[in-house]
CHARMM-style PDB file with segment names, atoms N, HN, CA, C and O in Angstrom:
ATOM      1  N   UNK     1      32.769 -29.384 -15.941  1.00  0.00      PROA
ATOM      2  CA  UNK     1      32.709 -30.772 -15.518  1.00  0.00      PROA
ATOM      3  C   UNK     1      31.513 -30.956 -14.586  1.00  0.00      PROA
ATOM      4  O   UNK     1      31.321 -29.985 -13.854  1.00  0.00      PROA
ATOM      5  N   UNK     2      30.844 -31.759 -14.473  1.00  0.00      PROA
ATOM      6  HN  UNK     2      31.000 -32.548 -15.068  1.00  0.00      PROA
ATOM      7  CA  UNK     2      29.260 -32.242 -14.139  1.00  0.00      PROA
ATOM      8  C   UNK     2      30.003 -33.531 -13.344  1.00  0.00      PROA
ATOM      9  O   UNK     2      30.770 -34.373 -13.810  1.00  0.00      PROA
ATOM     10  N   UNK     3      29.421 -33.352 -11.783  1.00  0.00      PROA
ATOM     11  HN  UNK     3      28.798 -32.668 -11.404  1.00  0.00      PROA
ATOM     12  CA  UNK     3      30.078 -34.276 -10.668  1.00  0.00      PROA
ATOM     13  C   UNK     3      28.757 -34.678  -9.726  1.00  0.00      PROA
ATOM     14  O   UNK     3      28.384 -33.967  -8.794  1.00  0.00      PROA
ATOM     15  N   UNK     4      28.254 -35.648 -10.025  1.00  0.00      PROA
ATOM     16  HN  UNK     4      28.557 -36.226 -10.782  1.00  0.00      PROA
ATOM     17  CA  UNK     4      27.435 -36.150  -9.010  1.00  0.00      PROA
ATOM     18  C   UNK     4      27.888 -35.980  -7.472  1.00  0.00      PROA
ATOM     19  O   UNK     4      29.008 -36.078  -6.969  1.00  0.00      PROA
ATOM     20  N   UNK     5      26.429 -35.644  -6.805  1.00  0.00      PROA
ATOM     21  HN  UNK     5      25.520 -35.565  -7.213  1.00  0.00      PROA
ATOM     22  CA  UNK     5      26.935 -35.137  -5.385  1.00  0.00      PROA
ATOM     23  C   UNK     5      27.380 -36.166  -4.528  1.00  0.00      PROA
ATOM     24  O   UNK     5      28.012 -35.946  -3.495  1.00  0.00      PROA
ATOM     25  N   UNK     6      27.014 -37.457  -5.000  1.00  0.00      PROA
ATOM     26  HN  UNK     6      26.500 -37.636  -5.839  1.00  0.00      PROA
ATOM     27  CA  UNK     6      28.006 -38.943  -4.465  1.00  0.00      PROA
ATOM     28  C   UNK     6      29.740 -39.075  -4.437  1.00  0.00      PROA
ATOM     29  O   UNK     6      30.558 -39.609  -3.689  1.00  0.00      PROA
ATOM     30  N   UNK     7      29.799 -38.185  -5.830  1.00  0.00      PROA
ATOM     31  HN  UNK     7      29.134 -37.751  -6.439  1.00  0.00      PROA
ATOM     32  CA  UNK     7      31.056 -38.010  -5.891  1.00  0.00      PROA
ATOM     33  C   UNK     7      31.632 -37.021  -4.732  1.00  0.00      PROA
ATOM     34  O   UNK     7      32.438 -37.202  -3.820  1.00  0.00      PROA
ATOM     35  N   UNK     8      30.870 -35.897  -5.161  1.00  0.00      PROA
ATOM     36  HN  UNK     8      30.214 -35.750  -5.902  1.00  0.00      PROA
ATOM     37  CA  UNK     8      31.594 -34.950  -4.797  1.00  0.00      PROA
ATOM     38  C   UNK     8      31.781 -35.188  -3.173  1.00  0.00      PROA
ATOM     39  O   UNK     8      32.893 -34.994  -2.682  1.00  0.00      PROA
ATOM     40  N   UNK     9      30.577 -35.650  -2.273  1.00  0.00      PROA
ATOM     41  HN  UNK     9      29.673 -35.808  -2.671  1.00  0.00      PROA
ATOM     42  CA  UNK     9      30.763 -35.971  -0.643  1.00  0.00      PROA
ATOM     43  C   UNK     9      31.982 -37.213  -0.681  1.00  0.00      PROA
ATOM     44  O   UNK     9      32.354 -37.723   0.376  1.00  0.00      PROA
ATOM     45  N   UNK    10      32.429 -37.542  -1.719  1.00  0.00      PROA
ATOM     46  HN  UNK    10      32.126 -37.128  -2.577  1.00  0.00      PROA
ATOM     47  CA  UNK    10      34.102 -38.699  -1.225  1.00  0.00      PROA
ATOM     48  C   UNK    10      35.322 -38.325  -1.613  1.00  0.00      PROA
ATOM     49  O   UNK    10      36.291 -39.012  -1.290  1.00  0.00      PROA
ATOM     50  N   UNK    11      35.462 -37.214  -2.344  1.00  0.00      PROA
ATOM     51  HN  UNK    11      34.674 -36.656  -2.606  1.00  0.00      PROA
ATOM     52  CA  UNK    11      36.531 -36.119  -2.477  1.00  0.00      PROA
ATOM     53  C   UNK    11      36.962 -35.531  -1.451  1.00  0.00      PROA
ATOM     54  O   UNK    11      36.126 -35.272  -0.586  1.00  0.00      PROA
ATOM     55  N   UNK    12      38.249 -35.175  -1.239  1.00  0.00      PROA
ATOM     56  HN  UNK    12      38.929 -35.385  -1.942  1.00  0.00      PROA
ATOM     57  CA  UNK    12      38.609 -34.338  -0.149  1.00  0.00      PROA
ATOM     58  C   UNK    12      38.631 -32.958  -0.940  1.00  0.00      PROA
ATOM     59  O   UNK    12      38.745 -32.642  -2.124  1.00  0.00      PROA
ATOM     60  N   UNK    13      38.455 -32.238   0.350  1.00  0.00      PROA
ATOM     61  HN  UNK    13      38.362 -32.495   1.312  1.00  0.00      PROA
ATOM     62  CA  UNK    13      38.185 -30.665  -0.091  1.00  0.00      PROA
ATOM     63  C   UNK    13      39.164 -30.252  -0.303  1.00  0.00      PROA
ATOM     64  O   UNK    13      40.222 -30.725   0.112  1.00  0.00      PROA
ATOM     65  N   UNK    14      38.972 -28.721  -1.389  1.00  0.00      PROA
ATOM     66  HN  UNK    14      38.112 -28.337  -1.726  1.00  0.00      PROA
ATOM     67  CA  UNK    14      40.088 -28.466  -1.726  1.00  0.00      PROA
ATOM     68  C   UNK    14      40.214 -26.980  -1.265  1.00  0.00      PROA
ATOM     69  O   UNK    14      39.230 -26.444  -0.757  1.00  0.00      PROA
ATOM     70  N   UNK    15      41.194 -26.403  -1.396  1.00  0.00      PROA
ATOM     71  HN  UNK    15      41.993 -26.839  -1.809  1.00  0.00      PROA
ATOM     72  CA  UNK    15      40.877 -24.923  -0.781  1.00  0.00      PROA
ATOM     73  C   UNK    15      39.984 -23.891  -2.058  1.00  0.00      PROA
ATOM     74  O   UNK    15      40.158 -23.844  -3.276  1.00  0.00      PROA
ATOM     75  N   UNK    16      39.144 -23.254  -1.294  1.00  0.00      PROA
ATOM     76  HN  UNK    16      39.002 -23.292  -0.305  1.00  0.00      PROA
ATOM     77  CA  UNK    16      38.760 -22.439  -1.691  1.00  0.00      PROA
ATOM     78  C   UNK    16      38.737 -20.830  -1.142  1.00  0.00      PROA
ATOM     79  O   UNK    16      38.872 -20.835   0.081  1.00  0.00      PROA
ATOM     80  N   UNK    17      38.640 -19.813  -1.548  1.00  0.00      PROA
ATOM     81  HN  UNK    17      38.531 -19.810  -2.542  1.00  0.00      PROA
ATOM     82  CA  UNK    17      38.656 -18.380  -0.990  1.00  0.00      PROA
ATOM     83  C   UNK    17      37.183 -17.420  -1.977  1.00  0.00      PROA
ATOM     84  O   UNK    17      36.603 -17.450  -3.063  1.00  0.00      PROA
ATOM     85  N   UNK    18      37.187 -16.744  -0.814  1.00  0.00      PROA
ATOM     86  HN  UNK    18      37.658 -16.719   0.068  1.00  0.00      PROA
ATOM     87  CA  UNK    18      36.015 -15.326  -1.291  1.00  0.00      PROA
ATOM     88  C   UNK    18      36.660 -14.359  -0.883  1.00  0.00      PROA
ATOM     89  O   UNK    18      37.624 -14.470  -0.125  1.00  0.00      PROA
ATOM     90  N   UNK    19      36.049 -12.861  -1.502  1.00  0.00      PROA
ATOM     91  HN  UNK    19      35.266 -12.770  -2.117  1.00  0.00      PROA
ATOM     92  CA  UNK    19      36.496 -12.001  -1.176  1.00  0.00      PROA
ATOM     93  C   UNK    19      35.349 -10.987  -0.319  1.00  0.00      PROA
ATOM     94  O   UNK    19      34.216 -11.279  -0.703  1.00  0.00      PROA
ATOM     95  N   UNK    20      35.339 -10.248   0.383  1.00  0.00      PROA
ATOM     96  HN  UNK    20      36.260 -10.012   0.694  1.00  0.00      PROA
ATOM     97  CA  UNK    20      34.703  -9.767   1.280  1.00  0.00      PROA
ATOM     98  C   UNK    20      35.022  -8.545   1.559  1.00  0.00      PROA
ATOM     99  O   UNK    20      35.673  -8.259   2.563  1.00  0.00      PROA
ATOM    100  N   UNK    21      34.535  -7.545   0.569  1.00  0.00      PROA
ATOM    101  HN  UNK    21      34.005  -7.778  -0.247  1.00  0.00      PROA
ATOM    102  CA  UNK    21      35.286  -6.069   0.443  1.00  0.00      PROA
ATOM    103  C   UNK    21      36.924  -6.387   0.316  1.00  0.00      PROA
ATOM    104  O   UNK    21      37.527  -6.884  -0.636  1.00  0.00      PROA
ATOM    105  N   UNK    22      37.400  -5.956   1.525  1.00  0.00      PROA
ATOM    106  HN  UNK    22      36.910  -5.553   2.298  1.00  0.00      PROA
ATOM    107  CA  UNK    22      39.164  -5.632   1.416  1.00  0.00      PROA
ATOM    108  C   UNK    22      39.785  -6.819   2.351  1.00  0.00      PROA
ATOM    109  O   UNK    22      40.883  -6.901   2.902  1.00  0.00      PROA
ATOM    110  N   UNK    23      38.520  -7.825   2.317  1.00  0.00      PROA
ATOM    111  HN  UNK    23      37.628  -7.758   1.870  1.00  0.00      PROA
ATOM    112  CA  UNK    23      39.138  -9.156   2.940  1.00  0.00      PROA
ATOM    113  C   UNK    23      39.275 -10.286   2.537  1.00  0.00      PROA
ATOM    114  O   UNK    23      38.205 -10.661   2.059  1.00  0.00      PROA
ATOM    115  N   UNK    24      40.238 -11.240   2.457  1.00  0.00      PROA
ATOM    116  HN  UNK    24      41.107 -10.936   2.846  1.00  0.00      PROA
ATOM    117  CA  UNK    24      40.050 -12.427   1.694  1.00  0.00      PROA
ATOM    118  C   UNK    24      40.275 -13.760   2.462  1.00  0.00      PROA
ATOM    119  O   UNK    24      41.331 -14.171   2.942  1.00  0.00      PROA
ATOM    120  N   UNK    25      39.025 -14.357   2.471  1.00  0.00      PROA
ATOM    121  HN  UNK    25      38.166 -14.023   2.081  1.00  0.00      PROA
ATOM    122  CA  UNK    25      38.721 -15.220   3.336  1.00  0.00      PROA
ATOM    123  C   UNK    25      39.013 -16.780   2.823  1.00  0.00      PROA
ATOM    124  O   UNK    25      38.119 -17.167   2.071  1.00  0.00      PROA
ATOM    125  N   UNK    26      40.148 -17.839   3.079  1.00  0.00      PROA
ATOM    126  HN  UNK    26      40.874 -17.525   3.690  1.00  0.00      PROA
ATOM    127  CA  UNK    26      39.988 -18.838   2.608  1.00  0.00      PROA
ATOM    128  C   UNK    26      40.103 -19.853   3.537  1.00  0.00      PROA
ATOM    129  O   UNK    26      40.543 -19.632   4.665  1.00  0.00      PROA
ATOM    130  N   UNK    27      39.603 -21.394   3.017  1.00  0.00      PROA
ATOM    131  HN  UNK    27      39.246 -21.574   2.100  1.00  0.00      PROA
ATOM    132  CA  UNK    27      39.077 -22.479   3.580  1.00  0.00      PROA
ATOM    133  C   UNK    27      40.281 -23.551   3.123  1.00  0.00      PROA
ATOM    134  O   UNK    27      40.610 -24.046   2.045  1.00  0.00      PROA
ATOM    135  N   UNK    28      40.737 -23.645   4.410  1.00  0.00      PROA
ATOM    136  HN  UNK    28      40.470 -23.243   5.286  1.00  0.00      PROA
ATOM    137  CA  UNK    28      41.985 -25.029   3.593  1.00  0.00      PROA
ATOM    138  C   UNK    28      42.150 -26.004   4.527  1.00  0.00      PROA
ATOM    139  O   UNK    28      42.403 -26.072   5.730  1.00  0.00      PROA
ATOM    140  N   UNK    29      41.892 -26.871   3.452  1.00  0.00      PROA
ATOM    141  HN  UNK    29      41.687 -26.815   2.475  1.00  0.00      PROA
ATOM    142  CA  UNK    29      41.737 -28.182   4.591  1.00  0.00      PROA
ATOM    143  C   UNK    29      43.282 -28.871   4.988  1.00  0.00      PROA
ATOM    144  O   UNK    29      44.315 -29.106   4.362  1.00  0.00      PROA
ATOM    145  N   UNK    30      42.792 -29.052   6.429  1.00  0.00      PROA
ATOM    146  HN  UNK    30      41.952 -28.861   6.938  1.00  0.00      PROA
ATOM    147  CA  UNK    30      44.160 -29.689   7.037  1.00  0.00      PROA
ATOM    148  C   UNK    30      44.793 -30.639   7.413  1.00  0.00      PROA
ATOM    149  O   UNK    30      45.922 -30.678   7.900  1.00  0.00      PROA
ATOM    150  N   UNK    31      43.725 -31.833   7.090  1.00  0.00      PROA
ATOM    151  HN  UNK    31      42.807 -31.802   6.694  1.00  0.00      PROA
ATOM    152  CA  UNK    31      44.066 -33.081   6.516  1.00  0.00      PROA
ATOM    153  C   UNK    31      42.710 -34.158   6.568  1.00  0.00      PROA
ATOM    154  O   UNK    31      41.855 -33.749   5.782  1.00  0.00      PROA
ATOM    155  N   UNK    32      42.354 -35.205   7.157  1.00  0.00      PROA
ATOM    156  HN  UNK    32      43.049 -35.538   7.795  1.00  0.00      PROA
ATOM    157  CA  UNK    32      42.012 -36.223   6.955  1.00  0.00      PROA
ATOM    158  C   UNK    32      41.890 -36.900   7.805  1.00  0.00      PROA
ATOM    159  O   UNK    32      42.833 -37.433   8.389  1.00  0.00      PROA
ATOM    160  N   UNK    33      40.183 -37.110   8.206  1.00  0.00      PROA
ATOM    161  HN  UNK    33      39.417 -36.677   7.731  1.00  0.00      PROA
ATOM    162  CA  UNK    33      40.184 -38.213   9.506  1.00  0.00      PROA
ATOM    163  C   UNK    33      39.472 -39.455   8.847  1.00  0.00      PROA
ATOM    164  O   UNK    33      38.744 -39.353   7.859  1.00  0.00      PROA
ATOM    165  N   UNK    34      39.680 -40.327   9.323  1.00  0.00      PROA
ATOM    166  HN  UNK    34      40.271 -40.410  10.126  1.00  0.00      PROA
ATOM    167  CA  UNK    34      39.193 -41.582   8.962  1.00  0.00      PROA
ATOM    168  C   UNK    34      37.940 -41.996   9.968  1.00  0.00      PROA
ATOM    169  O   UNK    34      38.379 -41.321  10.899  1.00  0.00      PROA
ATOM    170  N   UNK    35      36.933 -42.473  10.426  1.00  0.00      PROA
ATOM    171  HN  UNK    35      36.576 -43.022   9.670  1.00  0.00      PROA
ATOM    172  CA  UNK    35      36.314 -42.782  11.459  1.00  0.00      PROA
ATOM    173  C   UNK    35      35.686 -44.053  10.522  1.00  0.00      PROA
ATOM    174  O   UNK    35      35.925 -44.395   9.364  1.00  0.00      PROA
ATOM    175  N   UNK    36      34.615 -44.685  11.736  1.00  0.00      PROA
ATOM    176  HN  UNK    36      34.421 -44.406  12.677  1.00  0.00      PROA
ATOM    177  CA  UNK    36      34.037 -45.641  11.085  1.00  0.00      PROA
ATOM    178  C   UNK    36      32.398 -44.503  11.295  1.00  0.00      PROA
ATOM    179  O   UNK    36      32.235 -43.561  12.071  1.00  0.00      PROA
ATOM    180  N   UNK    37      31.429 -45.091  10.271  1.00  0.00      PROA
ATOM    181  HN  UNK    37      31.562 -45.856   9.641  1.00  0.00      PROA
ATOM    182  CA  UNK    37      30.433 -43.919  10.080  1.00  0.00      PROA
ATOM    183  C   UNK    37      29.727 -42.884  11.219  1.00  0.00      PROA
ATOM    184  O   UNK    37      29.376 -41.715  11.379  1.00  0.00      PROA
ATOM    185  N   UNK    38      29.824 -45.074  12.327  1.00  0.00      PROA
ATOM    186  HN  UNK    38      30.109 -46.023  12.196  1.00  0.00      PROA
ATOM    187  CA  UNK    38      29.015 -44.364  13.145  1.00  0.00      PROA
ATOM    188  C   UNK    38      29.432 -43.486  14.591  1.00  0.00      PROA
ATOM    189  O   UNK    38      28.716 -43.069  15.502  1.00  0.00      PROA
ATOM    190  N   UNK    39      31.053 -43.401  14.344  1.00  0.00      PROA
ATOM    191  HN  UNK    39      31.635 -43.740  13.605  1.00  0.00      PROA
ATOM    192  CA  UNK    39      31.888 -42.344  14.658  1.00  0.00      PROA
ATOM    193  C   UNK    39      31.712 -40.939  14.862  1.00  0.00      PROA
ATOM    194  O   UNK    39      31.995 -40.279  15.862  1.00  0.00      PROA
ATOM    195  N   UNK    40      31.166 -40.542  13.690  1.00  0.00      PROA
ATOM    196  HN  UNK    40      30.937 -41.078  12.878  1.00  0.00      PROA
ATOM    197  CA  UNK    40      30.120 -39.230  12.966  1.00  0.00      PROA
ATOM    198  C   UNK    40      28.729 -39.325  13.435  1.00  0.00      PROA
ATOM    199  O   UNK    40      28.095 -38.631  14.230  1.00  0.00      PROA
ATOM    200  N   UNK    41      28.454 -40.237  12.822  1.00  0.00      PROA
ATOM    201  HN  UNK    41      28.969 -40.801  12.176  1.00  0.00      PROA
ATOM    202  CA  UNK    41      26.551 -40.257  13.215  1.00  0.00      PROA
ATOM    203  C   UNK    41      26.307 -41.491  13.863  1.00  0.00      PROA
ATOM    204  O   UNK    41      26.192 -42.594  13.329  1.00  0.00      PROA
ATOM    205  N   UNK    42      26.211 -41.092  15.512  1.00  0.00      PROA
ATOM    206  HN  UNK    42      26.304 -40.196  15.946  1.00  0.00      PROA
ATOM    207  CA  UNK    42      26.351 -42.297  16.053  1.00  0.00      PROA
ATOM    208  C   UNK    42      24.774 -42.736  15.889  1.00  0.00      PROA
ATOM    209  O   UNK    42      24.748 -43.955  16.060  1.00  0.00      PROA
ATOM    210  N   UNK    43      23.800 -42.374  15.696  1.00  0.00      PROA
ATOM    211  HN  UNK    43      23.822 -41.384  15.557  1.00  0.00      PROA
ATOM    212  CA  UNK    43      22.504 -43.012  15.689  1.00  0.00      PROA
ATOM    213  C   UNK    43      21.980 -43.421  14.155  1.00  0.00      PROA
ATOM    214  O   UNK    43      20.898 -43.591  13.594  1.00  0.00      PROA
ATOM    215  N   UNK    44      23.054 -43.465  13.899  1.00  0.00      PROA
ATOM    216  HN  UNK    44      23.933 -43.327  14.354  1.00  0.00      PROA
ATOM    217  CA  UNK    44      22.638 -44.295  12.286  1.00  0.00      PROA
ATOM    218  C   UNK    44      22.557 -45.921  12.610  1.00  0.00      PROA
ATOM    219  O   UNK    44      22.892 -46.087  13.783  1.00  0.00      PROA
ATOM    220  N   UNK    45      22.341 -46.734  12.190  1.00  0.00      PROA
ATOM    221  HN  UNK    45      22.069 -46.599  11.237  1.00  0.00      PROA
ATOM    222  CA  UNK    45      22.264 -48.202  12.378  1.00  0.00      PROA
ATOM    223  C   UNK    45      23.128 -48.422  11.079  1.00  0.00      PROA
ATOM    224  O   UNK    45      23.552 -47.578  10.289  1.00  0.00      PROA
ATOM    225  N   UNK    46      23.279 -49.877  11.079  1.00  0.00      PROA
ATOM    226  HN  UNK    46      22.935 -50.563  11.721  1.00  0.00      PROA
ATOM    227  CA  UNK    46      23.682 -50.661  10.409  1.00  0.00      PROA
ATOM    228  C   UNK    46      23.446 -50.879   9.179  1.00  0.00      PROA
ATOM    229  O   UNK    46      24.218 -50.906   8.221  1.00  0.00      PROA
ATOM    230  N   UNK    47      22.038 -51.076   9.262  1.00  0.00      PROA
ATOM    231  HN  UNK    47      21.410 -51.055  10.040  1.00  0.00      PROA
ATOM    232  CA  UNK    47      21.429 -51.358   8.214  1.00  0.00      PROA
ATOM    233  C   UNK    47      21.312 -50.041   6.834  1.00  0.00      PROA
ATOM    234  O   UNK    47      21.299 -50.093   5.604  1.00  0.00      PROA
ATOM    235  N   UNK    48      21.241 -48.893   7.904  1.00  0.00      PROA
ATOM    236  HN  UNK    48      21.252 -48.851   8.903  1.00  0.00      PROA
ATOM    237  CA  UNK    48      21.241 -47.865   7.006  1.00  0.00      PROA
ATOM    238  C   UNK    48      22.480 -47.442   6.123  1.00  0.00      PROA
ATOM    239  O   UNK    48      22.287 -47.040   4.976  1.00  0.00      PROA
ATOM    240  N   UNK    49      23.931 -47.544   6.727  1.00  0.00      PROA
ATOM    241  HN  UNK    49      24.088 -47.871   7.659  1.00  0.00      PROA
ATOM    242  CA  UNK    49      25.590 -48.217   5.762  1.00  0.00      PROA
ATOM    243  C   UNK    49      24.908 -49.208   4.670  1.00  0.00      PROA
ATOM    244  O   UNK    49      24.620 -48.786   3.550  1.00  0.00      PROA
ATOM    245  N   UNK    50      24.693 -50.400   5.018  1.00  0.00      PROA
ATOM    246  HN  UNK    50      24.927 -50.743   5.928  1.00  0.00      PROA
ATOM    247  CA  UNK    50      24.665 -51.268   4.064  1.00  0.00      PROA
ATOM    248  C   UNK    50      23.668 -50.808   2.967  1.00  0.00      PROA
ATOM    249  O   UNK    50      24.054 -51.115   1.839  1.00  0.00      PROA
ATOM    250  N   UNK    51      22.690 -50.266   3.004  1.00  0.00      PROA
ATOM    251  HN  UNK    51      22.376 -50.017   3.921  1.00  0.00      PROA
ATOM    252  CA  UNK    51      21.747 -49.698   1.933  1.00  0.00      PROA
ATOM    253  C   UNK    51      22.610 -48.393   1.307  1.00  0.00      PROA
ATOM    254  O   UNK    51      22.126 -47.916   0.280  1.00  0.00      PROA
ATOM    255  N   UNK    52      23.448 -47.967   1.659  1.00  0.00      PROA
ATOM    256  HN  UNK    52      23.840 -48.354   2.493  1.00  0.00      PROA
ATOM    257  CA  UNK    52      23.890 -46.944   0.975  1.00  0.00      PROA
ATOM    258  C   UNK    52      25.554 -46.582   1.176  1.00  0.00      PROA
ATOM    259  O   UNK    52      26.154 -45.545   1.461  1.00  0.00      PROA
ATOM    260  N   UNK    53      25.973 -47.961   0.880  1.00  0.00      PROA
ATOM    261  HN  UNK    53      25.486 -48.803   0.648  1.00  0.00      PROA
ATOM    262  CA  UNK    53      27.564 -47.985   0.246  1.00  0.00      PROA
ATOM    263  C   UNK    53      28.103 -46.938  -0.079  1.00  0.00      PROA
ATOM    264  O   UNK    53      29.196 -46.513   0.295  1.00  0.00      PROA
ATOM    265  N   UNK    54      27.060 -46.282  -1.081  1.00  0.00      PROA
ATOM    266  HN  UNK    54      26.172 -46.627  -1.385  1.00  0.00      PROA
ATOM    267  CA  UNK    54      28.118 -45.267  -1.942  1.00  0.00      PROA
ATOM    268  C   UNK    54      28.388 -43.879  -1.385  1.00  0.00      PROA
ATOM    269  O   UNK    54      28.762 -42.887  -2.010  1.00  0.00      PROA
ATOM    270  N   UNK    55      28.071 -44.027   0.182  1.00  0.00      PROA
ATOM    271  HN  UNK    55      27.767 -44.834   0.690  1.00  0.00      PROA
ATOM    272  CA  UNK    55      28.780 -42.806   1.056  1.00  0.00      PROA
ATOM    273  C   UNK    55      30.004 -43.389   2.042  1.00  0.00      PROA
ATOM    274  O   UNK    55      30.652 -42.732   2.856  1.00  0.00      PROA
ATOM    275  N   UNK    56      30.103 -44.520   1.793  1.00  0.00      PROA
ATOM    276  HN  UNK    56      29.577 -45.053   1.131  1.00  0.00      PROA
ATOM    277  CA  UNK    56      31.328 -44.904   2.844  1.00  0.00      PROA
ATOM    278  C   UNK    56      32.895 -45.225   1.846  1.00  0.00      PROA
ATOM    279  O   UNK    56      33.073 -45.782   0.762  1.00  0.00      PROA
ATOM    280  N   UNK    57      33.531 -44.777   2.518  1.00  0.00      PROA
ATOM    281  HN  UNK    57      33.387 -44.324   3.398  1.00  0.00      PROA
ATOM    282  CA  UNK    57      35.106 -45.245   1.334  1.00  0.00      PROA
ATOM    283  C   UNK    57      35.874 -46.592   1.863  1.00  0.00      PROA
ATOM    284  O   UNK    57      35.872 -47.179   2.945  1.00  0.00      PROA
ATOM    285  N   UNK    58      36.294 -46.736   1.061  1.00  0.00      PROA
ATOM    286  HN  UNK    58      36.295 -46.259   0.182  1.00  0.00      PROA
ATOM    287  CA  UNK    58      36.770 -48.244   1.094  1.00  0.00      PROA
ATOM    288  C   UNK    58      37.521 -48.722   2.433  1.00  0.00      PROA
ATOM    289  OT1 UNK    58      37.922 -49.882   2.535  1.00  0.00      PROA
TER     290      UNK     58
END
């Protein structure tokens, strides 16, 4: 399956694991924060959301 990386940054993660010799290392996500963008990146502006919708979720 072929997933644009637009997609893939509005998916929640899913667990994944590696192995590391006799160790097995996995990544599991533990839930879900909501913020508004500039929550995250507070020196983004405004203008820069509105030009590029297709990283913010509904």
């Amino acid at each position: 399956m072929i997933t644009s990386s637009d997609e893939r940054l509005r998916r929640q993660a899913g667990i994944h694991s590696l192995r590391l010799s006799d160790t097995r290392v996995t990544f599991e996500p533990d839930g879900v924060v909501h913020l508004p963008p500039r929550g995250w990146l507070p020196h983004t502006t405004d203008e820069f959301w509105h030009a590029h919708p297709e990283y913010l979720d509904d």
